[in-house]
N, CA, C and O atoms as a Tinker XYZ file with bonds, in Angstrom:
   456  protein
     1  N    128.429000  -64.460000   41.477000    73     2
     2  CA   128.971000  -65.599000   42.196000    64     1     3
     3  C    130.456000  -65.374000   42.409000    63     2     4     5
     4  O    131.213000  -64.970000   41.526000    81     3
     5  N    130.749000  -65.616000   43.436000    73     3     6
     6  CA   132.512000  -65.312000   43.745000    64     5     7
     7  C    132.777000  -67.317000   43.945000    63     6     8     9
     8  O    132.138000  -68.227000   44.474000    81     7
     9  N    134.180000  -67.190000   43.113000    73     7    10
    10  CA   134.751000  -68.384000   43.534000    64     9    11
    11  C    135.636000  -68.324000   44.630000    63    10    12    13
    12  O    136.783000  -68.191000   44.201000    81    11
    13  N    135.592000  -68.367000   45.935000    73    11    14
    14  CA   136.417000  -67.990000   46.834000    64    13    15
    15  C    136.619000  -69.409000   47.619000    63    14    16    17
    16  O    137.557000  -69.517000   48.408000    81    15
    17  N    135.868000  -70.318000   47.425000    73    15    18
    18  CA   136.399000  -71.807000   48.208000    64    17    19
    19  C    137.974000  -72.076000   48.265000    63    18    20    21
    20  O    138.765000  -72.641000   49.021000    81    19
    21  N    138.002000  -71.450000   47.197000    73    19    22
    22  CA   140.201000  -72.418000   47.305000    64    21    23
    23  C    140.247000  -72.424000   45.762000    63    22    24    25
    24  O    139.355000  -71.924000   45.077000    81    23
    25  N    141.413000  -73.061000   45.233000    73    23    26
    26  CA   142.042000  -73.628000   43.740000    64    25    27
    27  C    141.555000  -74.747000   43.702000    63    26    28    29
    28  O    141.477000  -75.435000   44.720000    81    27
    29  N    141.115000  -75.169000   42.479000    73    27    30
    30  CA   141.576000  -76.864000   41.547000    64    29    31
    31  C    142.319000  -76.918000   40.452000    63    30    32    33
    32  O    142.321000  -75.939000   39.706000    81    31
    33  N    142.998000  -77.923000   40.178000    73    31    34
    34  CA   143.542000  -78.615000   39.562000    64    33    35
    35  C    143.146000  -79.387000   38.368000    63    34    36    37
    36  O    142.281000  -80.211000   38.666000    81    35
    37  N    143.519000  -79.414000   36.949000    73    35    38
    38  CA   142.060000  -80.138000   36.402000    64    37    39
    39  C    142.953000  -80.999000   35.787000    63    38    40    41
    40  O    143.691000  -80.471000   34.955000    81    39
    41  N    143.103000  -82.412000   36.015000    73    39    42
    42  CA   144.533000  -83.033000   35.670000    64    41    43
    43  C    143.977000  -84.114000   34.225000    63    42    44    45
    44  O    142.764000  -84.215000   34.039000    81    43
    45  N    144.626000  -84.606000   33.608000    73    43    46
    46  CA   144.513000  -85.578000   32.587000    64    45    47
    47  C    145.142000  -86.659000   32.976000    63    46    48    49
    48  O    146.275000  -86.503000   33.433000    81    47
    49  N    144.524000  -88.149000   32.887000    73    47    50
    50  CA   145.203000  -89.687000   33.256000    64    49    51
    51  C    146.269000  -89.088000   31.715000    63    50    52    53
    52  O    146.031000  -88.446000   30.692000    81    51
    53  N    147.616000  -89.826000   32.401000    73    51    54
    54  CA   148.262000  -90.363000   30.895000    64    53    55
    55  C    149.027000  -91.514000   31.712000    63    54    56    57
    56  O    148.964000  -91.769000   32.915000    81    55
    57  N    149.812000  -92.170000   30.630000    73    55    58
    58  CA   150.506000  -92.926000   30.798000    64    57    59
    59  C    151.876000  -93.030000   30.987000    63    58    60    61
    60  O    152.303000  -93.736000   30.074000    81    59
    61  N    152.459000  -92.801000   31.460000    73    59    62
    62  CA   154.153000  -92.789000   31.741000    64    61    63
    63  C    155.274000  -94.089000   31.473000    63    62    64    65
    64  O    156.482000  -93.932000   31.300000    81    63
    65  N    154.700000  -95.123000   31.484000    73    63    66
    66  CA   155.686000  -96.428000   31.285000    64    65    67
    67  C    155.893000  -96.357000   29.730000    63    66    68    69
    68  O    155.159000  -95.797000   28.915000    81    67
    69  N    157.073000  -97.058000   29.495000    73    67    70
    70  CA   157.757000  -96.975000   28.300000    64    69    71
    71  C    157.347000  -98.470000   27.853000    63    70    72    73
    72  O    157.065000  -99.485000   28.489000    81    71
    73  N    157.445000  -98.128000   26.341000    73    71    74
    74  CA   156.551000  -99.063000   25.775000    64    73    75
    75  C    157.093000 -100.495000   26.055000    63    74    76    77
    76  O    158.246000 -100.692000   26.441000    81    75
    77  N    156.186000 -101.477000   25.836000    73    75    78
    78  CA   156.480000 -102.884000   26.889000    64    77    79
    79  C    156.611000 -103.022000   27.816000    63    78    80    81
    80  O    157.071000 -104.097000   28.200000    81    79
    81  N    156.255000 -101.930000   28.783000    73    79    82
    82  CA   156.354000 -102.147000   30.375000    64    81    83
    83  C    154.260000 -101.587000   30.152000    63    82    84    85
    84  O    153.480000 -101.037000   29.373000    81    83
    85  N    154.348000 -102.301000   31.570000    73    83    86
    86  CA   153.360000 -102.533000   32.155000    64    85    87
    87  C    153.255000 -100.865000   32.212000    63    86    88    89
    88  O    154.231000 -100.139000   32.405000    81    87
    89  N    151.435000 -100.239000   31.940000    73    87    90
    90  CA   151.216000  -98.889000   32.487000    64    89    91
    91  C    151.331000  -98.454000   33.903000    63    90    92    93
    92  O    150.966000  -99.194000   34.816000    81    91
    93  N    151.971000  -96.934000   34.171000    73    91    94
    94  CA   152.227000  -96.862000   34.756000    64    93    95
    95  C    151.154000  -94.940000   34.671000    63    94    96    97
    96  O    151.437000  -93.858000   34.158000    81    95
    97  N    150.202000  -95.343000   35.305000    73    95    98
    98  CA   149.676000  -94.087000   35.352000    64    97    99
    99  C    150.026000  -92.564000   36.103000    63    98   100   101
   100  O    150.410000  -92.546000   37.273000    81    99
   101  N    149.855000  -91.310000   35.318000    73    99   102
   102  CA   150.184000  -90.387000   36.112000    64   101   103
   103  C    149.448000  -89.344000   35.953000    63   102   104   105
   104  O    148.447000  -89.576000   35.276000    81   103
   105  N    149.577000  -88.077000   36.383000    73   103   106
   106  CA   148.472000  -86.952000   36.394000    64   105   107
   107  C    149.432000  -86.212000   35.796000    63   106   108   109
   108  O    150.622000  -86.273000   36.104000    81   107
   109  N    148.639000  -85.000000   34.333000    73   107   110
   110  CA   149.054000  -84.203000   33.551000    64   109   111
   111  C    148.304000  -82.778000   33.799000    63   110   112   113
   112  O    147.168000  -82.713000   33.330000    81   111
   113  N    148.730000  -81.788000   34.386000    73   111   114
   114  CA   147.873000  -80.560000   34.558000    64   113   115
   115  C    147.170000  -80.084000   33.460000    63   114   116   117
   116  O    147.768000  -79.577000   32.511000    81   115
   117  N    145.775000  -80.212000   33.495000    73   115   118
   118  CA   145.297000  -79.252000   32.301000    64   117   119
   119  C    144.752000  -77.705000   32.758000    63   118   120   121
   120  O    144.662000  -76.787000   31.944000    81   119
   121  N    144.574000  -77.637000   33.490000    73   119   122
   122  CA   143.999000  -75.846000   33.807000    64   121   123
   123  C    144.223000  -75.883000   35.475000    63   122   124   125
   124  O    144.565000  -76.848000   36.158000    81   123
   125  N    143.972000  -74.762000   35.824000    73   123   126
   126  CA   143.956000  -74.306000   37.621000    64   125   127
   127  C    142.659000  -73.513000   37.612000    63   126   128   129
   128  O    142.583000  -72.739000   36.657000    81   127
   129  N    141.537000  -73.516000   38.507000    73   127   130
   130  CA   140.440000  -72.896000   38.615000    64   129   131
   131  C    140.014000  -72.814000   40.110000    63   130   132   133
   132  O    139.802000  -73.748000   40.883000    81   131
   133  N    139.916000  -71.028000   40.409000    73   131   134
   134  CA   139.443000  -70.877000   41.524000    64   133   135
   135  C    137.469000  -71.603000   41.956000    63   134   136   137
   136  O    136.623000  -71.536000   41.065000    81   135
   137  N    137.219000  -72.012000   42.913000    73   135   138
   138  CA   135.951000  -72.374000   42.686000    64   137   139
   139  C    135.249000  -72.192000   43.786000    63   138   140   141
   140  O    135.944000  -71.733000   44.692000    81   139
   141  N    134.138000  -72.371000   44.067000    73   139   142
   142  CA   133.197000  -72.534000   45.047000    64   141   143
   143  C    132.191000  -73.709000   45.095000    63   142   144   145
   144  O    131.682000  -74.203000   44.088000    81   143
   145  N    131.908000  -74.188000   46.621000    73   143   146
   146  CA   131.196000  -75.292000   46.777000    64   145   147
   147  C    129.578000  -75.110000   45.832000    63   146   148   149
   148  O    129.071000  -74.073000   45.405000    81   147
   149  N    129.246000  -76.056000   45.767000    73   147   150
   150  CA   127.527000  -76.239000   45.632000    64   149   151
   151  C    127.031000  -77.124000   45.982000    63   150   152   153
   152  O    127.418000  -78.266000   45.732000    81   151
   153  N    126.104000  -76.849000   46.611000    73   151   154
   154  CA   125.151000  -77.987000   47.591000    64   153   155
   155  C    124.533000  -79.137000   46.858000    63   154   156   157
   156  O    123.742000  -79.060000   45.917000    81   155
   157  N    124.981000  -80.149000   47.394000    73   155   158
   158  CA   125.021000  -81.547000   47.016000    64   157   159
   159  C    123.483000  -82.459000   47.150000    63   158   160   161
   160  O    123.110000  -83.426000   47.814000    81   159
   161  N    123.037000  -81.808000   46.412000    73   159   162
   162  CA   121.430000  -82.259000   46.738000    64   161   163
   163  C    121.443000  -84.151000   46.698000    63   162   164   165
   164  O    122.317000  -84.926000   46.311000    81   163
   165  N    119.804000  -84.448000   47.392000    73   163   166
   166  CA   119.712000  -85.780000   47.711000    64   165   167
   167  C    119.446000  -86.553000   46.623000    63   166   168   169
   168  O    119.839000  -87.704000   46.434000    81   167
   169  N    118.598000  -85.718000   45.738000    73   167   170
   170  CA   118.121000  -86.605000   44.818000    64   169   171
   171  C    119.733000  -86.944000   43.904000    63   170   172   173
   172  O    120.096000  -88.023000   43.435000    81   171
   173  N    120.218000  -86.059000   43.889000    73   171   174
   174  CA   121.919000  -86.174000   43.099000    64   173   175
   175  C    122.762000  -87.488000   43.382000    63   174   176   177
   176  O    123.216000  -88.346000   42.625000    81   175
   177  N    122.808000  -87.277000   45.105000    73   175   178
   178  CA   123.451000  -87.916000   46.273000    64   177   179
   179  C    122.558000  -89.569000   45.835000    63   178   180   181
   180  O    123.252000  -90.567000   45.643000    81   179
   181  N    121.543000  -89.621000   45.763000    73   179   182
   182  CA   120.614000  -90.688000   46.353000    64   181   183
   183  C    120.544000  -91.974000   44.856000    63   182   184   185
   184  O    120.499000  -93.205000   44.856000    81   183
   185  N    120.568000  -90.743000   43.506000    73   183   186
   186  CA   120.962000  -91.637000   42.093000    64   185   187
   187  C    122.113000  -91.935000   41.883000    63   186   188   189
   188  O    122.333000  -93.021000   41.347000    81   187
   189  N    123.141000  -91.118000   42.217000    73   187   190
   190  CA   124.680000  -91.929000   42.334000    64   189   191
   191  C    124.494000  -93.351000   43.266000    63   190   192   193
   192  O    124.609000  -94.533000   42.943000    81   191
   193  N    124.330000  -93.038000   43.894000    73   191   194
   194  CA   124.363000  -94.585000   45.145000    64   193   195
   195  C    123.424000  -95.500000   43.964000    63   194   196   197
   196  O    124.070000  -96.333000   43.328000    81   195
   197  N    122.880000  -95.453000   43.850000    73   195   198
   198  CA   122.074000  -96.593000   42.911000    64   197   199
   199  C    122.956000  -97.076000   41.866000    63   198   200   201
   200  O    122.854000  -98.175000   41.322000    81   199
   201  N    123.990000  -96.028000   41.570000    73   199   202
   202  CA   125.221000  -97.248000   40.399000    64   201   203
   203  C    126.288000  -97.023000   41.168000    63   202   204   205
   204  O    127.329000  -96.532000   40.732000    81   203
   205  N    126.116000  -97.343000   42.278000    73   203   206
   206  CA   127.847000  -97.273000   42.927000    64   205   207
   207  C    128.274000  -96.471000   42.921000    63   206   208   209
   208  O    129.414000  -96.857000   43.183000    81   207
   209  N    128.399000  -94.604000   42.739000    73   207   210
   210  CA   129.218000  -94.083000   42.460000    64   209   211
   211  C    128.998000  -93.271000   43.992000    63   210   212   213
   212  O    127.941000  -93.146000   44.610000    81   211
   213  N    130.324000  -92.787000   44.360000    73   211   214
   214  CA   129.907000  -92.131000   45.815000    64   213   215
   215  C    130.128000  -90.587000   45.577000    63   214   216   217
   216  O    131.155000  -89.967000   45.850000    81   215
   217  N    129.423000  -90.278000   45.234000    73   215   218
   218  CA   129.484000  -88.468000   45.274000    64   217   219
   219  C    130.111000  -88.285000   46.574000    63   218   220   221
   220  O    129.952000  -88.901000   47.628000    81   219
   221  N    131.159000  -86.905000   46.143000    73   219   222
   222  CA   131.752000  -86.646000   47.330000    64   221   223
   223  C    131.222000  -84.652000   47.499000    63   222   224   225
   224  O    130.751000  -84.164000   48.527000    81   223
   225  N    131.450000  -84.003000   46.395000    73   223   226
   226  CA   131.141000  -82.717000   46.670000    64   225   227
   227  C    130.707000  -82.252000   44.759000    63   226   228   229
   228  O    131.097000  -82.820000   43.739000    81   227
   229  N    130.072000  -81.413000   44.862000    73   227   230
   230  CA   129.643000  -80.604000   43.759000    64   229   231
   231  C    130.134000  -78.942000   43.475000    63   230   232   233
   232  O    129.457000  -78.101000   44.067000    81   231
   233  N    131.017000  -78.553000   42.798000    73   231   234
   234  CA   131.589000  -77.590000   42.929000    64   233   235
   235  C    131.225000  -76.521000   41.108000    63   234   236   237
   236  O    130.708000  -76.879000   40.049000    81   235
   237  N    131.720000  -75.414000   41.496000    73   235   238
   238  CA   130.985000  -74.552000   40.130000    64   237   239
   239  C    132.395000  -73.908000   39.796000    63   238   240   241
   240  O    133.070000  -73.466000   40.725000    81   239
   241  N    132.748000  -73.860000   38.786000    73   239   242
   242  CA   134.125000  -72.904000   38.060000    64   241   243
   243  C    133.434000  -71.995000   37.169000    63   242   244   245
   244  O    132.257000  -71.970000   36.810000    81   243
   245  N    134.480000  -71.211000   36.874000    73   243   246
   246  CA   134.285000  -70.462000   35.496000    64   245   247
   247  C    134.238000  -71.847000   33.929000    63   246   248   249
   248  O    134.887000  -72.881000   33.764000    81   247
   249  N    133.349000  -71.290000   33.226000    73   247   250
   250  CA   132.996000  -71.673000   32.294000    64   249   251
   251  C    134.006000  -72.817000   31.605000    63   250   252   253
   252  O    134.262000  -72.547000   30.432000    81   251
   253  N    134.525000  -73.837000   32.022000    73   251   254
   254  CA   135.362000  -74.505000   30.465000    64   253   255
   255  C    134.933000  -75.556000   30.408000    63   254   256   257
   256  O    134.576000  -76.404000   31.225000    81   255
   257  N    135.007000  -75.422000   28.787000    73   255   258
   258  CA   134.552000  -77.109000   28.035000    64   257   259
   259  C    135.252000  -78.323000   27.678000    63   258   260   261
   260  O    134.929000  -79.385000   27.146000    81   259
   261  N    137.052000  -77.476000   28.464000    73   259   262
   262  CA   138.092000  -78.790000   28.108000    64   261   263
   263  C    138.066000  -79.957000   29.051000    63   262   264   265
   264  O    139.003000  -80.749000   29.159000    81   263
   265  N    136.932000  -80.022000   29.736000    73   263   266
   266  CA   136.985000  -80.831000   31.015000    64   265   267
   267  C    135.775000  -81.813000   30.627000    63   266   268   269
   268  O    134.615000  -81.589000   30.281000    81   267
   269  N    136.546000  -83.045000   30.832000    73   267   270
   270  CA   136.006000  -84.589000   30.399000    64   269   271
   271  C    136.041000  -85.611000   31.745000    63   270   272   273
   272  O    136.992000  -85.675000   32.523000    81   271
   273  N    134.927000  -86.313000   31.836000    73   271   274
   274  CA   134.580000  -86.890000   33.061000    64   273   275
   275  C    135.810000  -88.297000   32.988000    63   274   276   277
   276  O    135.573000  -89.299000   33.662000    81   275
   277  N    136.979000  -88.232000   32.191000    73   275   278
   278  CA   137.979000  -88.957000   32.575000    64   277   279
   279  C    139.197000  -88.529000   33.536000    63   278   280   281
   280  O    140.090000  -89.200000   34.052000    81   279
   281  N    138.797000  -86.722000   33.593000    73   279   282
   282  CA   139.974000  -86.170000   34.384000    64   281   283
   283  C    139.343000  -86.488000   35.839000    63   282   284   285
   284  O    138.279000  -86.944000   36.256000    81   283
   285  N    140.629000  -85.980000   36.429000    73   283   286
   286  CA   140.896000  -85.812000   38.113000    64   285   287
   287  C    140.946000  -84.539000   38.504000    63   286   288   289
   288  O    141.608000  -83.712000   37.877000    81   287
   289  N    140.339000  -84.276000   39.446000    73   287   290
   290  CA   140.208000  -82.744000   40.280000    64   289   291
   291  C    141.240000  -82.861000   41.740000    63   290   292   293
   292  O    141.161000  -83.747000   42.591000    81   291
   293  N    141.934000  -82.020000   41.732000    73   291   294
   294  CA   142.677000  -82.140000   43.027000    64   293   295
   295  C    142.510000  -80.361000   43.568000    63   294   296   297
   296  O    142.519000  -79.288000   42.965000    81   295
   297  N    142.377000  -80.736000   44.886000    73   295   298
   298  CA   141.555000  -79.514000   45.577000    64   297   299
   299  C    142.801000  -79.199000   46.419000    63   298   300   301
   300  O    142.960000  -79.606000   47.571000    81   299
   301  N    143.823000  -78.301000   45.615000    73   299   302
   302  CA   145.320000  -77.907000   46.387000    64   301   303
   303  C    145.886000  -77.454000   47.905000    63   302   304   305
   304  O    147.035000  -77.289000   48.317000    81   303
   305  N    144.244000  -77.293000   48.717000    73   303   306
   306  CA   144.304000  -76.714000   50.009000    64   305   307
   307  C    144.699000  -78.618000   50.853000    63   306   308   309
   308  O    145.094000  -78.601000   52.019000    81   307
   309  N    144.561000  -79.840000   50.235000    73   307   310
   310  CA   144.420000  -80.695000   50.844000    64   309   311
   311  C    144.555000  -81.773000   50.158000    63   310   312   313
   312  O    144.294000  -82.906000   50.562000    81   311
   313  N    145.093000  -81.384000   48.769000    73   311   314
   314  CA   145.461000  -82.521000   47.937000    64   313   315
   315  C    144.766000  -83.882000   47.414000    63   314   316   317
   316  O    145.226000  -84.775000   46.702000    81   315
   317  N    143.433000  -83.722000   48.047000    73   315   318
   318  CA   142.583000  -84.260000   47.481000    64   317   319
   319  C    142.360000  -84.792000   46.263000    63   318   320   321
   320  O    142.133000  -83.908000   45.438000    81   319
   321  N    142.323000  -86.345000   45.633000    73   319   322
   322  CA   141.801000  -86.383000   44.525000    64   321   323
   323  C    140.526000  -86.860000   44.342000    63   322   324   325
   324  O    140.228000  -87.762000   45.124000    81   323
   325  N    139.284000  -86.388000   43.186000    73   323   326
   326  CA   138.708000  -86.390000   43.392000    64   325   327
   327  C    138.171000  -87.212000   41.297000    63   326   328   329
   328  O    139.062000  -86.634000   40.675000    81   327
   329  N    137.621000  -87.791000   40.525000    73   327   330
   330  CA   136.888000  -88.476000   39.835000    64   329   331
   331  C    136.182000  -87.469000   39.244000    63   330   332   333
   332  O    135.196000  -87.173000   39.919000    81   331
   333  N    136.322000  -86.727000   38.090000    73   331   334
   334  CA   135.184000  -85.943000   37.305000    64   333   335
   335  C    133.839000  -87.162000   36.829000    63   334   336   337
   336  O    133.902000  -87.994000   35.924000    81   335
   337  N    132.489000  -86.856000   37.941000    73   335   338
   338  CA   131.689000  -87.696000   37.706000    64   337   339
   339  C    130.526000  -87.192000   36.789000    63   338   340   341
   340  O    129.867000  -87.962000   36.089000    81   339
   341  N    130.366000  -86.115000   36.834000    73   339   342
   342  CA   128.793000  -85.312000   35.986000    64   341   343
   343  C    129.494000  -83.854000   35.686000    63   342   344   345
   344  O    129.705000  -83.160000   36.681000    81   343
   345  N    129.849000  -83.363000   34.487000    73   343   346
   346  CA   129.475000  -82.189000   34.149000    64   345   347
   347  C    128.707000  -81.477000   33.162000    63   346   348   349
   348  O    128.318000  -81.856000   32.057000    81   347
   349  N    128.482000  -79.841000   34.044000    73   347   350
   350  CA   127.041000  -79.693000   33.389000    64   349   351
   351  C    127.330000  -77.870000   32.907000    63   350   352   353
   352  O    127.307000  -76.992000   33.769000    81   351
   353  N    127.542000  -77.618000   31.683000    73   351   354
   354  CA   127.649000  -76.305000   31.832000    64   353   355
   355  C    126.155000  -75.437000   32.032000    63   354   356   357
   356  O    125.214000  -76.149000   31.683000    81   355
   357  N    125.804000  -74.326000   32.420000    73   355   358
   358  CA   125.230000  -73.826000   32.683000    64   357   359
   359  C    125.276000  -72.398000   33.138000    63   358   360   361
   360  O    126.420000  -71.961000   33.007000    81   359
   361  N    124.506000  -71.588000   33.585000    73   359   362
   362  CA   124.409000  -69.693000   34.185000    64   361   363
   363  C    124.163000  -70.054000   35.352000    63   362   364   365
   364  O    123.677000  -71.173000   35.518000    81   363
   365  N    124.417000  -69.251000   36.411000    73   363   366
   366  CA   124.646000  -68.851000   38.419000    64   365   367
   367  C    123.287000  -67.683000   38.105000    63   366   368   369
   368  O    122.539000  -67.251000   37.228000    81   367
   369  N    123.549000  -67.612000   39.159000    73   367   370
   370  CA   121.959000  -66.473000   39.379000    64   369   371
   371  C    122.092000  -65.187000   39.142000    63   370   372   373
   372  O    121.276000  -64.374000   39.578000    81   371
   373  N    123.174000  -64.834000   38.396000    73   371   374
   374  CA   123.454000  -63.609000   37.908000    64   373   375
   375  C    123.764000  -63.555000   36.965000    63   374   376   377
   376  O    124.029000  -62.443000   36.508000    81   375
   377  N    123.945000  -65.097000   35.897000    73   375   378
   378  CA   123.814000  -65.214000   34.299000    64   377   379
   379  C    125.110000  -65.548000   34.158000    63   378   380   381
   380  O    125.367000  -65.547000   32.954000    81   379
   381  N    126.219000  -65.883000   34.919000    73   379   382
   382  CA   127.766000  -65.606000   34.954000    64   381   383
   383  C    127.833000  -67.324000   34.041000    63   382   384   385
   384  O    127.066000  -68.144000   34.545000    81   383
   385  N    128.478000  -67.729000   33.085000    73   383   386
   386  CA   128.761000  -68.870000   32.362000    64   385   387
   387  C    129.757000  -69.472000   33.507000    63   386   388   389
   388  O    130.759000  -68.894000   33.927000    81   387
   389  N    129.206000  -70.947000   33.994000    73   387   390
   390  CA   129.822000  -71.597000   34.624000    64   389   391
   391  C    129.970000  -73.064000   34.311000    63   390   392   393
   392  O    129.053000  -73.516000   33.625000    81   391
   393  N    130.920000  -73.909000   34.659000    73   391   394
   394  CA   130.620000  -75.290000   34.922000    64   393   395
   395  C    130.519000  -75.994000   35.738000    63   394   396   397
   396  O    131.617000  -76.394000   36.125000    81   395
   397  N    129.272000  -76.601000   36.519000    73   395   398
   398  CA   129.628000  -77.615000   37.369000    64   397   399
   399  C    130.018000  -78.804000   37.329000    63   398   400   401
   400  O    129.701000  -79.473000   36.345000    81   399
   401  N    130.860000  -79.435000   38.451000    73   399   402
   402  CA   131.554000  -80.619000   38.432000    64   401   403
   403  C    130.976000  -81.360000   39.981000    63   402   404   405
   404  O    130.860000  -81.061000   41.170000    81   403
   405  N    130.782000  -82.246000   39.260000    73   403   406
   406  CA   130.297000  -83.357000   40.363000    64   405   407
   407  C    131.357000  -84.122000   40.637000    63   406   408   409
   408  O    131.937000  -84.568000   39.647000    81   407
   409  N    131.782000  -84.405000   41.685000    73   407   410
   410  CA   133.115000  -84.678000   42.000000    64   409   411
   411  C    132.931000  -86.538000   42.962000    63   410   412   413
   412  O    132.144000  -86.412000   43.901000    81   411
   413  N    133.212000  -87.282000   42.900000    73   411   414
   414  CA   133.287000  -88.739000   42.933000    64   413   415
   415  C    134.626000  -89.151000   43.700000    63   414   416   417
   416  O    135.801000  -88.879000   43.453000    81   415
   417  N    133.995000  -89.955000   44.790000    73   415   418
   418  CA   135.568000  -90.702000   45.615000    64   417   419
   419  C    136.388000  -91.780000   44.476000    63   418   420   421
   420  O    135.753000  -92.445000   43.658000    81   419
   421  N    137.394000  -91.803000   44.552000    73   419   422
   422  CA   138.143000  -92.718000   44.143000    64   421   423
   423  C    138.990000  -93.335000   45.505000    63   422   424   425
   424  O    139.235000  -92.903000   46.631000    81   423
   425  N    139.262000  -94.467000   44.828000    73   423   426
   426  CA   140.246000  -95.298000   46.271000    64   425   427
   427  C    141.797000  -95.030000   45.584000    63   426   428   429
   428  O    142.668000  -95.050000   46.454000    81   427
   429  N    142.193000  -94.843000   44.531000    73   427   430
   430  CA   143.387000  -94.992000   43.756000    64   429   431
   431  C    143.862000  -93.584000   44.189000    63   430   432   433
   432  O    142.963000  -92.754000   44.056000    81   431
   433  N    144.859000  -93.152000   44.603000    73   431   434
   434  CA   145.999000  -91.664000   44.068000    64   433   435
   435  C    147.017000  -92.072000   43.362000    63   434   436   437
   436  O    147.826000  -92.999000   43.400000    81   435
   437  N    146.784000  -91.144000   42.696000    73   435   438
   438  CA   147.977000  -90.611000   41.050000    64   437   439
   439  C    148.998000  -90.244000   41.541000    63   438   440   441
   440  O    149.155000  -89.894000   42.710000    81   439
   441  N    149.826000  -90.292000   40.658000    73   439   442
   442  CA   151.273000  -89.558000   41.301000    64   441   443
   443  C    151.225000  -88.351000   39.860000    63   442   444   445
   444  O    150.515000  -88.511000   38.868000    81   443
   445  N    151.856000  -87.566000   40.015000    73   443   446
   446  CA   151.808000  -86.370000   39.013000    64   445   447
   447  C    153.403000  -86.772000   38.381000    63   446   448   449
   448  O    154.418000  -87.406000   38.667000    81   447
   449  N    152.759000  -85.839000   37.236000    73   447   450
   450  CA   154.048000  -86.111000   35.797000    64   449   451
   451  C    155.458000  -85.634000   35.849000    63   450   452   453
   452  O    155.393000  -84.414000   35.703000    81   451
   453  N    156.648000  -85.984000   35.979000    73   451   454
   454  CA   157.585000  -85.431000   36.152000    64   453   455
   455  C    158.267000  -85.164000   35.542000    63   454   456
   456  O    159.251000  -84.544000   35.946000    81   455
C-alpha cells in the first residue's frame, strides 16, 4: 500500500485560557502522517447517519496507537478539519500494519497552539 494521498495532522483538543477564564480551545500537534484514501462504504456511511454522525472520508496511515477518537485530523493540502470518529487498527493486502480513521464533519474550527 503506498500512502501517497497528501499529509495529516493528528492534533490534540487542549485548553489555552488561563485559569478563571472561560475555555478557550486549541489544537496541539501530535504526529504528521502521510496517508491514503479508503472507500467509504454504505453500510459505514448508512450506520453513522442513524446517530447523527456525518462521515466525511475514511483514510489508512501507518500503524499508530496514540490516536484517540477525541483528536482532530487536518488534511494540510486544504486545511481541513476533520473529528476522529472510528478507529480500527488492522493489515492492507500485503500484511503492512495500518490504522484506519474514519473521519467525521464538524461545524467548529480550532485555532492551533501558539
Amino acid at each position: 500500500m503506498t500512502f501517497d494521498d497528501g499529509i495529516i495532522g493528528i492534533y490534540e483538543r487542549i485548553n489555552t485560557a488561563g485559569k478563571g477564564e472561560l475555555p478557550k480551545p486549541a489544537l496541539r500537534l501530535k504526529s504528521r502522517h502521510y496517508f491514503s484514501y479508503e472507500v467509504l462504504g454504505y453500510n459505514r456511511y448508512y450506520e453513522a447517519k442513524k446517530i447523527q454522525d456525518e462521515i466525511s472520508d475514511v483514510i489508512d496511515i501507518e500503524r499508530n496507537r496514540n490516536i484517540s477518537n477525541q483528536d482532530i485530523v487536518v488534511i494540510e493540502d486544504d486545511d481541513s478539519q476533520y473529528q476522529v470518529s472510528m478507529i480500527q487498527h488492522a493489515f492492507d493486502e500485503d500484511g503492512l500494519k495500518i490504522t484506519r480513521i474514519t473521519l467525521s464533519h464538524i461545524n467548529e474550527q480550532f485555532n492551533f497552539e501558539t
